[in-house]
C-alpha positions in Angstrom: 91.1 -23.7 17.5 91.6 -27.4 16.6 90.5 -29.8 14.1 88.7 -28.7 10.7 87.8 -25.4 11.9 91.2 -23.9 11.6 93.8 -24.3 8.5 97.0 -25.7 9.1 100.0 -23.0 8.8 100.7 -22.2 4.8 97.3 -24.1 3.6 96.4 -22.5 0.4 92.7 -20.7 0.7 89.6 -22.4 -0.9 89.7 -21.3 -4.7 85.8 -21.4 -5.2 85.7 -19.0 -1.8 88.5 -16.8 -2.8 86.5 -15.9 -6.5 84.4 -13.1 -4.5 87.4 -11.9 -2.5 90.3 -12.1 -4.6 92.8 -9.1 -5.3 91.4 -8.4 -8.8 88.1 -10.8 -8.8 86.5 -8.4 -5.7 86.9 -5.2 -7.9 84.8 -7.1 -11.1 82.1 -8.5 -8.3 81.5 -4.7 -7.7 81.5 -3.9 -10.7 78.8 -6.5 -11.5 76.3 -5.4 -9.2 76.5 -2.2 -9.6 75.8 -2.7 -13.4 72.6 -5.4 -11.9 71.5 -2.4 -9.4 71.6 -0.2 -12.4 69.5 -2.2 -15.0 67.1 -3.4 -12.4 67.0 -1.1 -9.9 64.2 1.3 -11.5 62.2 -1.2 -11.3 62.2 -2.3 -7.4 59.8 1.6 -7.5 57.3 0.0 -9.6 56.3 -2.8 -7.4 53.1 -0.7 -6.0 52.2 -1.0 -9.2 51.2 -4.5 -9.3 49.9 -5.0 -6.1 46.5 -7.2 -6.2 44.8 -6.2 -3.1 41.4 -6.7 -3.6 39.9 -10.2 -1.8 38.5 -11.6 -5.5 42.3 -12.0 -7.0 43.5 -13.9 -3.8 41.3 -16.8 -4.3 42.1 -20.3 -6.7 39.9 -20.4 -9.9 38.1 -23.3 -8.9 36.4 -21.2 -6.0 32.5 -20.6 -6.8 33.0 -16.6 -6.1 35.7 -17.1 -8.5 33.4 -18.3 -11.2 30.8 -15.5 -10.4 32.9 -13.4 -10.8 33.6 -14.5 -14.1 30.3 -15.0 -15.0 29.6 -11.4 -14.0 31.9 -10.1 -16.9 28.9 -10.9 -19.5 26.7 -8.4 -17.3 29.0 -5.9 -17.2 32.7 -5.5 -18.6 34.0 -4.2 -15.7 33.3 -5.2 -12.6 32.0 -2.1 -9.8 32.7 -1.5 -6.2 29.5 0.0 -4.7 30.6 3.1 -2.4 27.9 3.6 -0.1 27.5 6.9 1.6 25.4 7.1 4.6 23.9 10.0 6.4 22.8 10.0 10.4 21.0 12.2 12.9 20.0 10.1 16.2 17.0 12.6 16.3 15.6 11.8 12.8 16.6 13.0 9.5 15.4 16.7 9.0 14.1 18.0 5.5 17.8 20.0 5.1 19.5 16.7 5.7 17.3 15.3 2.8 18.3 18.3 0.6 21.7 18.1 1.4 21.2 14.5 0.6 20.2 15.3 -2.3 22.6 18.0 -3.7 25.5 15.5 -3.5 24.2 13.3 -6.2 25.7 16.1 -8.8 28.9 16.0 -7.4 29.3 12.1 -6.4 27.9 11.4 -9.9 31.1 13.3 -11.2 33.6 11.6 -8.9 36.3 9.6 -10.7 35.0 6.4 -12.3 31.9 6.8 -10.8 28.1 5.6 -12.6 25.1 7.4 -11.5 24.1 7.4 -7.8 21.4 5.5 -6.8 19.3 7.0 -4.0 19.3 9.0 -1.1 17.2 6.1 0.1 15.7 6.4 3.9 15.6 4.3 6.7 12.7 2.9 8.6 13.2 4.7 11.5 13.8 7.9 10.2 17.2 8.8 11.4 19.6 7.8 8.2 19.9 8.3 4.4 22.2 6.2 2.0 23.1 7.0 -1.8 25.1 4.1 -3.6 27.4 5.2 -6.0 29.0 2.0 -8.6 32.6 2.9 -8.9 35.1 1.3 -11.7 38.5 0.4 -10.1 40.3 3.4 -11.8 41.6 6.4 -8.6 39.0 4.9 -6.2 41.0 6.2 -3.2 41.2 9.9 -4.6 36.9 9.7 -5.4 36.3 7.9 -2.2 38.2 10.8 -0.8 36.6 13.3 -2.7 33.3 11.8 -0.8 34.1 12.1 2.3 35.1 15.5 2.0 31.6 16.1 -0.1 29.3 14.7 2.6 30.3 16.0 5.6 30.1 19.2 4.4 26.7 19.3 5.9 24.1 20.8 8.5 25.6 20.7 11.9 24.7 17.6 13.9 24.4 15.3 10.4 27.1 12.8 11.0 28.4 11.5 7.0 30.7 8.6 6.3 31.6 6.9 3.3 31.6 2.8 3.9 30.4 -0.2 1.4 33.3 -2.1 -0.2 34.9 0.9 -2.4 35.2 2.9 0.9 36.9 -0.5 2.6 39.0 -1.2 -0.3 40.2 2.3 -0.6 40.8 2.5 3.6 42.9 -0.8 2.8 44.8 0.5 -0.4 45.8 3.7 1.1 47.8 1.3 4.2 49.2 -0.9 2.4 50.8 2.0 -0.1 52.2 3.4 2.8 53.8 0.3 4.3 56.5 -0.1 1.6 58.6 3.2 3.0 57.5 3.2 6.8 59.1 -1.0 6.9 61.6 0.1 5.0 62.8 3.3 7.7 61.9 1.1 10.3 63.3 -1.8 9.8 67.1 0.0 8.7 66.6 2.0 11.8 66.1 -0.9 13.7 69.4 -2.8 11.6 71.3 0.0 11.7 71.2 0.5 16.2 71.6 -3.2 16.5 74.9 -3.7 14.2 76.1 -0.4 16.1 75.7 -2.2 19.5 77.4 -4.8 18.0 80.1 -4.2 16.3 80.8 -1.1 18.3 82.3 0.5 15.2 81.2 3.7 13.4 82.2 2.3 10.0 81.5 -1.6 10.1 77.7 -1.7 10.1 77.5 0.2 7.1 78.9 -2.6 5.0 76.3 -4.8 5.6 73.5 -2.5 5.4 74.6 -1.2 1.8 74.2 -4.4 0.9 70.9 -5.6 2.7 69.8 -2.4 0.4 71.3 -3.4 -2.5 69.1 -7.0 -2.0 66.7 -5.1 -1.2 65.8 -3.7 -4.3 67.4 -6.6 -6.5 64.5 -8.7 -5.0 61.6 -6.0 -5.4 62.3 -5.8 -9.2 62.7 -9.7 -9.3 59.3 -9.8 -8.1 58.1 -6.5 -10.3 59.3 -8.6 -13.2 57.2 -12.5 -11.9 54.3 -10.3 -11.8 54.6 -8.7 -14.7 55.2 -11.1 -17.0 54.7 -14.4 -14.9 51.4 -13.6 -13.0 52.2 -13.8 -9.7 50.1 -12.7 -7.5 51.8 -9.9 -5.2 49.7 -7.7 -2.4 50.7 -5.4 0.2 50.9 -8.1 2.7 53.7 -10.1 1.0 55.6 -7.0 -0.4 55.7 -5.9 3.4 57.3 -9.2 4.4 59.9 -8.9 1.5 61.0 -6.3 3.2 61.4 -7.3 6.6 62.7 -10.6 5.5 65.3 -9.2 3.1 66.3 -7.2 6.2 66.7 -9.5 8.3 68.3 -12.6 6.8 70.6 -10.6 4.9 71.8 -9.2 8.1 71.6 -12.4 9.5 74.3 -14.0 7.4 76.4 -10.6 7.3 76.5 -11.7 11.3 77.9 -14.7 10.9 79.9 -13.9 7.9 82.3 -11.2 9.5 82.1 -13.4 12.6 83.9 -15.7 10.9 86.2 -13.6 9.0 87.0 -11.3 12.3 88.6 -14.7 13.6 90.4 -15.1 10.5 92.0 -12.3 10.2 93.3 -13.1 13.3 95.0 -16.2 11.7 95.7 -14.7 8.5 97.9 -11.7 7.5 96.4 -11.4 4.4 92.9 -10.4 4.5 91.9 -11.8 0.8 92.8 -15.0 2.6 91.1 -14.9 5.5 87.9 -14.2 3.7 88.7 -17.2 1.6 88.6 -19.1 4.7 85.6 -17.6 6.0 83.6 -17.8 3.1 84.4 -21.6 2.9 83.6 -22.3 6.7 80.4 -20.5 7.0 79.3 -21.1 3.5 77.9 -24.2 3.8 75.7 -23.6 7.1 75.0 -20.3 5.3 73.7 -21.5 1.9 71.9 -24.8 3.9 69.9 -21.9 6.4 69.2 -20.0 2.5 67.9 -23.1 0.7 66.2 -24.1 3.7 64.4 -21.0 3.8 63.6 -21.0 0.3 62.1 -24.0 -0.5 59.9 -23.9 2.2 58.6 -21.3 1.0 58.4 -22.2 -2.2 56.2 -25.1 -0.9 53.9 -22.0 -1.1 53.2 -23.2 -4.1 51.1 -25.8 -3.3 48.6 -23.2 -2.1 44.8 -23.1 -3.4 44.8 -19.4 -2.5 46.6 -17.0 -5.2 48.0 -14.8 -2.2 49.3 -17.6 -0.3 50.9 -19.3 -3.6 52.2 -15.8 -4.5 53.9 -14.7 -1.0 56.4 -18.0 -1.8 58.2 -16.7 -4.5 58.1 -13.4 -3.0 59.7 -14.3 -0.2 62.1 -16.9 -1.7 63.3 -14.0 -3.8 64.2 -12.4 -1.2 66.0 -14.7 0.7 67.8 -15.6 -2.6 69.1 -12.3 -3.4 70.0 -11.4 0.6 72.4 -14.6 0.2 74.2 -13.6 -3.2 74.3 -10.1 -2.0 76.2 -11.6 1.6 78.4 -14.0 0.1 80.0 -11.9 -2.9 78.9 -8.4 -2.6 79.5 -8.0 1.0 82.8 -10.2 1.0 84.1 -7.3 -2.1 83.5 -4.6 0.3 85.0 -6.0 3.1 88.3 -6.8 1.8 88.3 -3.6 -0.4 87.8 -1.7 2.5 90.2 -3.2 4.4 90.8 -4.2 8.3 90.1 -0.7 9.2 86.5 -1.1 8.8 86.4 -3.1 12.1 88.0 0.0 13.9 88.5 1.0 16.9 88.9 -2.9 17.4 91.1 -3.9 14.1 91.5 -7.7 14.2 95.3 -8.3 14.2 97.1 -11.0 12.9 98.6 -12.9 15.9 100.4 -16.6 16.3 98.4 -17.4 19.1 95.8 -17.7 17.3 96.5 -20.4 15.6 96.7 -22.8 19.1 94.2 -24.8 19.9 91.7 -23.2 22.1 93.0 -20.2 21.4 89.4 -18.6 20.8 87.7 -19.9 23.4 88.6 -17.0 25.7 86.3 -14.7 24.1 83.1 -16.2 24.9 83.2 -16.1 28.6 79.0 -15.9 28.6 78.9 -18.5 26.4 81.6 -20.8 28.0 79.6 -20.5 31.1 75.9 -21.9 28.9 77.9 -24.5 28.1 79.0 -25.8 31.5 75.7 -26.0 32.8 74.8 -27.7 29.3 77.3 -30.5 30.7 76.3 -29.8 33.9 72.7 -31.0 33.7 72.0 -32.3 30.4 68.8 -34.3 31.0 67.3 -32.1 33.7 67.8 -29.0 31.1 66.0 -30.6 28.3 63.2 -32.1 30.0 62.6 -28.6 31.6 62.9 -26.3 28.7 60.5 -29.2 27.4 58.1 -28.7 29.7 57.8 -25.3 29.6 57.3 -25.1 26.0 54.6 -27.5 26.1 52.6 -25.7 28.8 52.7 -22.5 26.3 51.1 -24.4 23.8 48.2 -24.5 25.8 47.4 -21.2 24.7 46.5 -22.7 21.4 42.8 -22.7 22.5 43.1 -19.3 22.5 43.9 -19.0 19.4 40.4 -18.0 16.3 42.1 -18.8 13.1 38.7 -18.5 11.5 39.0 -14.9 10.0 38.9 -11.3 10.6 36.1 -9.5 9.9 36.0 -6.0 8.3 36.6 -4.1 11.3 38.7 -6.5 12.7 41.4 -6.1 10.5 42.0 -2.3 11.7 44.3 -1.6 14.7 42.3 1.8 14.9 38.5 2.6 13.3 38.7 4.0 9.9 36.0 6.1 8.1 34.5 2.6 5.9 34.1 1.0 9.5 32.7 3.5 11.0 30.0 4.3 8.4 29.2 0.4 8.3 28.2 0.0 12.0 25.8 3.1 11.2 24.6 1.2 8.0 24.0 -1.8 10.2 22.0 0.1 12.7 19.6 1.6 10.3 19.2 -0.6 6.9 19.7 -4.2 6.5 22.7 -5.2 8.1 24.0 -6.3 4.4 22.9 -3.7 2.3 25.9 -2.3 0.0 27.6 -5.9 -0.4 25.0 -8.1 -1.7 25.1 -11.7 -2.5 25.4 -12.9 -6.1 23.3 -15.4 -7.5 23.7 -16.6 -11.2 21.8 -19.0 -13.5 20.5 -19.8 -16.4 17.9 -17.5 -17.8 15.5 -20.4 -18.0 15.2 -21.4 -14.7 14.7 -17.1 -13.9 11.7 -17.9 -11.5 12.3 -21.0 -9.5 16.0 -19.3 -8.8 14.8 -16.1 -7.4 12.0 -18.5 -5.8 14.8 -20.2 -4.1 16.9 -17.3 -3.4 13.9 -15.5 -1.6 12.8 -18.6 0.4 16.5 -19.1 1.7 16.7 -17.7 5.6 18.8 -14.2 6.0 18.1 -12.7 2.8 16.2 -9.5 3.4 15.0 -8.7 -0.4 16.3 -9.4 -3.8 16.7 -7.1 -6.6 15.5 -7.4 -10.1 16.8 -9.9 -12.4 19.6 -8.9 -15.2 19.9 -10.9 -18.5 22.6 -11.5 -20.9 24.1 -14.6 -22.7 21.5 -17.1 -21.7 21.8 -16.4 -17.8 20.1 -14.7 -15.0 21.7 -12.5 -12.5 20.0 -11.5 -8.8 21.7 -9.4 -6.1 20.4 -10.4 -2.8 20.5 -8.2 0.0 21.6 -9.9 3.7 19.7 -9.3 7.1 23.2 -9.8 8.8 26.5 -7.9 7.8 28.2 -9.4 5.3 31.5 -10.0 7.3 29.8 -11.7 10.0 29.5 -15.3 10.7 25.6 -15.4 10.6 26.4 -14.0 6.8 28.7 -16.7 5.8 25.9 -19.2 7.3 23.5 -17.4 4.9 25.4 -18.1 2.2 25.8 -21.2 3.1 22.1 -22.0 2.8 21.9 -20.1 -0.6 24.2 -22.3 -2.1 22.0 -25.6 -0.8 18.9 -23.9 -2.1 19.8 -23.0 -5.4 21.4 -26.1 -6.0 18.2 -27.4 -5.9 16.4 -25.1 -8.3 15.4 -27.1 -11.3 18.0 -26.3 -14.2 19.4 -23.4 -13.0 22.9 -24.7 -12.8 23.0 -21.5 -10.2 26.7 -20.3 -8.3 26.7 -17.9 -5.7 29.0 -15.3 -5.1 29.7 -11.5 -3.5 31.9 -10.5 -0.8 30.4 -13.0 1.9 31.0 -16.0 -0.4 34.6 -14.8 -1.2 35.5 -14.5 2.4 34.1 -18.2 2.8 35.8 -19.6 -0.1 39.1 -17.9 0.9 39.0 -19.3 4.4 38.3 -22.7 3.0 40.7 -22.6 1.2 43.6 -21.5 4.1 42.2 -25.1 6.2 42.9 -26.9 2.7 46.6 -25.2 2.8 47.3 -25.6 6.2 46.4 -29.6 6.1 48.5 -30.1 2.8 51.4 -27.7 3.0 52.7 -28.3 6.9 53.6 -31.9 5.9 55.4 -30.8 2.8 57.5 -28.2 3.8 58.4 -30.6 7.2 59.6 -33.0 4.6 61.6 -31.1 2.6 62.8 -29.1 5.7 64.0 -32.7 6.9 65.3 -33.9 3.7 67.8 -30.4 3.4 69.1 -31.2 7.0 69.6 -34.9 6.7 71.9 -34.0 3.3 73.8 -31.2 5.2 74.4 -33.3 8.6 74.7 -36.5 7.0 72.8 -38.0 9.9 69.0 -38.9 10.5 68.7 -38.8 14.3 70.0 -34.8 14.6 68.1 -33.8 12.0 64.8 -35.2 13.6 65.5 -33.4 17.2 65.9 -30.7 15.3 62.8 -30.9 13.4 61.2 -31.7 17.0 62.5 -29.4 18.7 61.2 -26.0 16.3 57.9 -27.3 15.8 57.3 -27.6 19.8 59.3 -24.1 19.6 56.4 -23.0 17.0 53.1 -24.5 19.1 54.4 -23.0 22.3 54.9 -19.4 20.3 51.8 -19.8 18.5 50.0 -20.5 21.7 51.5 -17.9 23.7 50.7 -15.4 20.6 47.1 -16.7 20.8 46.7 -15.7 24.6 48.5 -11.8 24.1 46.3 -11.3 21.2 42.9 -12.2 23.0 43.8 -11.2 26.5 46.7 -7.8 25.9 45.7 -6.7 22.3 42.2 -7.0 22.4 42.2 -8.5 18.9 38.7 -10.6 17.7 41.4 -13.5 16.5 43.1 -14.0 13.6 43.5 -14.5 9.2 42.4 -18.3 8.9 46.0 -18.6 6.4 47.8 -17.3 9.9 49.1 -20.4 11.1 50.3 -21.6 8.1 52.5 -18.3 7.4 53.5 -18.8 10.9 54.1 -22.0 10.7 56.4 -21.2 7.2 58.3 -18.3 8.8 58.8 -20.0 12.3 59.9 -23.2 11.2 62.3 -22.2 8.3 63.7 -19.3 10.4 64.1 -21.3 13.5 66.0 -24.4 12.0 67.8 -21.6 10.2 69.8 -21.0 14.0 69.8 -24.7 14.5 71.6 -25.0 11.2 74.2 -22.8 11.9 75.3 -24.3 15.4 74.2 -28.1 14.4 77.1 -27.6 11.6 79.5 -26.1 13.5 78.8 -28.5 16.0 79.6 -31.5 13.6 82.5 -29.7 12.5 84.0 -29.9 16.0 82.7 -33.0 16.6 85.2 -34.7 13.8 88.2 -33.7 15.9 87.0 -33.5 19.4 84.1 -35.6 19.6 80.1 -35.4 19.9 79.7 -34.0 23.7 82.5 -32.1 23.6 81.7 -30.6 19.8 78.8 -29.6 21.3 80.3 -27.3 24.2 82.8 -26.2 21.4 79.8 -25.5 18.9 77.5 -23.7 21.7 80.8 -21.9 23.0 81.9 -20.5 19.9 78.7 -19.4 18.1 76.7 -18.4 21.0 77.4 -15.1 20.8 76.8 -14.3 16.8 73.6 -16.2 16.8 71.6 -14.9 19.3 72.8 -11.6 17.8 71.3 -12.7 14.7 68.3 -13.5 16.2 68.1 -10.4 17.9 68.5 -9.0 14.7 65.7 -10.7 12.6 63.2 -10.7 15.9 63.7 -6.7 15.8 63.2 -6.1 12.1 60.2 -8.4 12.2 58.8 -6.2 15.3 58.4 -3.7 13.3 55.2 -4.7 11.7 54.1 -4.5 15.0 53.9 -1.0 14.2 51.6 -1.1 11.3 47.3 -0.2 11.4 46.5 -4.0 10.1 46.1 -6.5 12.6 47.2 -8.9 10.3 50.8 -7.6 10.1 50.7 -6.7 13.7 49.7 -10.2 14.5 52.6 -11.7 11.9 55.4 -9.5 13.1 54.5 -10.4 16.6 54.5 -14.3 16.9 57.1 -14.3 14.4 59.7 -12.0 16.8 58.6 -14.0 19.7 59.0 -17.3 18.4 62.7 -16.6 17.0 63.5 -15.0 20.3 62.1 -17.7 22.1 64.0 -20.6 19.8 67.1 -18.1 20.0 67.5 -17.7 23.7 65.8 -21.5 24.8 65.8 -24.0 21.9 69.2 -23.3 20.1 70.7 -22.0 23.4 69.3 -24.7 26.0 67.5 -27.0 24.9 69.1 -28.5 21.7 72.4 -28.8 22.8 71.5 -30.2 26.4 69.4 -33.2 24.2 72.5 -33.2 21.4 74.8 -34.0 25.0 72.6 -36.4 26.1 72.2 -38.2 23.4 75.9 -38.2 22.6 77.6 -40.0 19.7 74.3 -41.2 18.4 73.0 -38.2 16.9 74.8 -38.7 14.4 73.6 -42.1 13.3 73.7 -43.6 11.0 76.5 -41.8 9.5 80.0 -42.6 10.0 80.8 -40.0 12.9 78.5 -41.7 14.9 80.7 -44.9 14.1 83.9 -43.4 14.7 83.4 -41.8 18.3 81.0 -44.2 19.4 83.8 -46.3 21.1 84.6 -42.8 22.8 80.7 -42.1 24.4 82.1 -43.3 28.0 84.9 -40.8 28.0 83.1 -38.0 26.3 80.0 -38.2 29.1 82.8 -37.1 31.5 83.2 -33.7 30.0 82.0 -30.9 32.2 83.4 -28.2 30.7 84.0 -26.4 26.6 87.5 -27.4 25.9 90.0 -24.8 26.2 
């Protein structure tokens, strides 16, 4: 290979490069993660511990729930989760099912951090029961379970459940402590096929897997430790995406890491060199695709909500330890190990190597891309164009306006079940109440108010303490609906007006509203941010403005046309009621990031070639020679992404989709078609205005002759 990407004959390796890999320095880089995975490793177990999964602690503190809830801490020091446990027969309640009824309040009074039932209480029509039984936060799963297994212990034909928001939260909790191990099997099963099909070797996709691992765990107790100590606010959600993530961009730069080093150990005899080399070629596009990554997610923290804000440093952790695990742990292992990790195909050192075009031969697929890439420049771009745009029709498909309860299940869990009965028989929000706080003063013309307001079935009796007044208003609709949020919407305009009362309204309907609220803020303020600093990182690396900005172009109409086509599957092929109003942005984060991350890495090698061979034909050169290791990659991170697919949450189900489909679709179209057929086209000048535009601008004529890689 010609020009910059190859070292002239006797060129002394990259000093800063060799530090990881050199004959004694590789055995003290060992040495010094092991001693990190040691001291820090404990604590990647404790991240469960934690976890804030409860909607209240995702929210800013400017949010009015937020304040209730506040507020409600004079009332009571703790706050409760009611579990509600409700009691059907379609042919009427009988007088054993109101004994039975009955005879539970002894035992769900003694439940783990339970208070003293309230109830049975009967419907109007005669055919259900509920009991509400306050629970404190301490083991709700195991007395939620201990419910279930209490109530339907009952006559035959008296169908029991065990819904409100304890039986919801504990449905939740219980999938999201299972996620941690079931992403972690899946997505190293998934790794650990690929790399095999890959590398074809029985030994060589160990080495990156150790340390994808290894990252692994360095970023879970990273994150233990921010939340700990730093109040970050982690939930199952983000800690499931660490995972995946680590997984996949770790093994993404392994890729094209031993890429790189397979082909210079070809020019090398000695393999401490040729990872010198390596490390110093595919450093840079390496560490650009790492920051890139990271600060744009780190312009999470521009977030109102707590769990967006929190899910940047999560995730940012993780893509910073998958980086210094790749470039010095794995680079240790590889030259400790030797060549004979690559077997049964050992890369040789051979002379020929070092001609030019000597590598050009091995990427026959590729070689062919890239003729039609000359072939056809124009016509290529403006049809890949096209197509992407018509997918982004699908965006009016797309109901970023939230998920209600039992929309957020794949399947129908127990709390879901029992609320449709609860909403058939009682007022539709009974068990999740709104909550209205004043000052004590202004007691009357509140509760005035609050019963005057449309949708509120009844209100309870008014609680005192430090000068203010507390009601719990019951809702005709349920409280996830929309209709609820529209309540609630009117209660706040109502109360405002009572005279004095200085009144904020709360409860699970008003969180969900102030939490979706919050998500349009995000998505209006952080898109632009993180598309500027994106920008900014690839201007620096390129040293150009025009490449960076097709670039930028070109993975945001990549993202629309995903998100639209993600938006049609998920109404029309999974059935789902729409999406998490913070959706888009998260897509938007992961899409974006991820699919400049490809970009990067031919964009750079593609100004690399350029210096020598100029702009068109860098590009076949570029497209040619990392063709192959790319869309790997992006098989790679598509695949471990997929496997959220395999989770009960629609949420995850709905990330891990459209984020495998969109880096499969910038993979195989944008980086592989369309990018390089607009980089040909435009020639010499998408480098402007930096100096290799200059330099082979004089040579645009001959270059738009090229119809073929050179080779």
């Amino acid at each position: 290979m010609s020009g910059p990407a190859q070292a002239p004959p006797g060129a002394k390796p990259p000093r800063l490069a060799g530090l990881t890999s050199g004959r004694r320095t590789k055995w003290a880089v060992l040495a010094l993660w092991i001693v990190l995975l040691a001291a820090l490793g404990p604590l990647a177990g404790k991240l469960g511990e934690v976890e804030e999964n409860d909607a209240a602690a995702w929210l800013p503190a400017g949010a009015e729930s937020t304040q209730v809830v506040e507020l409600q801490k004079q009332f009571r020091a703790e706050e409760l989760a009611p579990m509600i446990v409700v009691y059907e027969r379609g042919t009427g309640v009988t007088a054993a099912d109101q004994a039975k009824a009955r005879a539970d309040l002894g035992p769900l009074s003694q439940l783990p951090g339970a208070e003293a039932p309230q109830g049975p209480f009967p419907s109007k029509d005669g055919k259900a029961l509920q009991t509400v039984v306050p629970l404190h936060d301490e083991d709700m799963i195991k007395a939620v379970d201990d419910a279930r297994a209490l109530a339907k212990r009952g006559p035959p034909g008296l169908d029991a459940h065990v819904t409100g928001p304890a039986g919801g939260g504990a449905d939740m909790i219980k999938v999201f402590e299972t996620i941690d191990g079931f992403l972690l099997m899946a997505a190293g099963s998934v790794v650990i096929v690929l790399l095999l099909l890959i590398y074809r070797s029985p030994v060589l996709w160990l080495i990156p897997v150790i340390c994808a691992v290894v990252a692994l765990a360095m970023a879970q107790s990273m994150v233990y430790l921010l939340a700990k100590h730093a109040d970050l606010t982690v939930n199952g959600q983000s800690a499931g995406i660490l995972t995946v993530l680590v997984f996949g961009v770790a093994t993404d730069y392994a890729l094209l890491l031993v890429a790189r080093y397979r082909e210079e150990l070809h020019r090398h005899e000695d393999r401490h060199e040729a990872m010198a080399f390596a490390l110093h070629r595919a450093g840079p596009a390496i560490l650009a695709s790492a920051g890139t990554v990271a600060l744009g997610l780190l312009c999470l923290l521009a977030a109102d909500l707590n769990s967006t804000r929190g899910l940047g440093p999560v995730a940012a952790a993780g893509v910073v330890t998958a980086l210094l695990a790749m470039t010095t742990l794995l680079p240790a292992l590889l030259v400790i190990i030797g060549r004979w990790a690559f077997w049964p195909l050992v890369p040789r050192y051979d002379a020929k190597y070092l001609e030019p075009g000597s590598h050009d031969a091995e990427h026959g697929v590729w070689a062919r891309i890239s003729r039609l890439v000359s072939a056809r420049p124009r016509l290529l771009w403006i049809a890949t164009s096209v197509v992407l745009v018509a997918m982004c029709f699908g965006l009016t498909s797309l109901k970023a306006d939230g998920l209600s309860d039992a929309g957020q299940f794949v399947d129908k869990p127990d709390s879901i079940a029992g609320g449709e009965i609860l909403a058939k028989h009682f007022p539709a929000g009974s068990g999740s109440p709104a909550v209205v706080i004043g000052k004590a003063g202004s007691a009357e013309p509140l509760k005035a108010a609050i019963t005057g307001t449309s949708g509120i079935a009844e209100v309870g009796p008014p609680a005192t303490a430090g000068g203010l007044v507390m009601y719990e208003a019951t809702l005709t609709d349920r409280a996830d609906s929309k209709a609820a949020q529209r309540t609630i919407e009117r209660l706040r305009t109502t109360v405002d007006a009572a005279p004095g009362a200085d009144a904020k309204v709360g409860g699970t309907t008003a969180t969900t509203m102030d939490i979706n609220q919050a998500a349009v803020r995000d998505n209006k303020v952080i898109i632009p941010i993180v598309l500027g600093v994106v920008l900014l990182i690839l201007i620096a690396l390129l040293r150009a403005l025009v490449a960076p900005l097709l670039m930028i172009a070109t993975v945001v109409l990549s993202f629309a046309a995903s998100l639209g086509a993600s938006g049609l599957i998920f109404q029309h092929v999974f059935g789902f009621e729409g999406t998490d109003a913070g959706f888009p942005l998260l897509a938007f984060i992961f899409l974006v990031a991820l699919g400049v991350d490809y970009n990067i890495f031919l964009m750079h090698r593609v100004r690399e070639e350029s210096q020598s061979l100029g702009t068109r034909r860098g590009v076949l050169r570029g497209l040619t020679v990392t063709g192959g290791v790319i869309t790997s990659a992006g098989l790679v991170l598509a695949a471990t992404f997929a496997a959220l697919v395999t989770l009960p949450l629609v949420t995850m189900v709905e990330m891990g989709f459209v984020v495998a489909f969109g880096v499969l679709l910038d993979t195989i179209i944008v980086r592989s078609l369309l990018l390089p057929a607009l980089s040909f086209d435009v020639g010499p000048r998408i480098w402007a205005p930096g100096r290799l535009a200059r330099r082979h601008g004089a040579d645009s004529a001959d270059e738009s002759k090229v119809l073929q890689p050179v080779g």
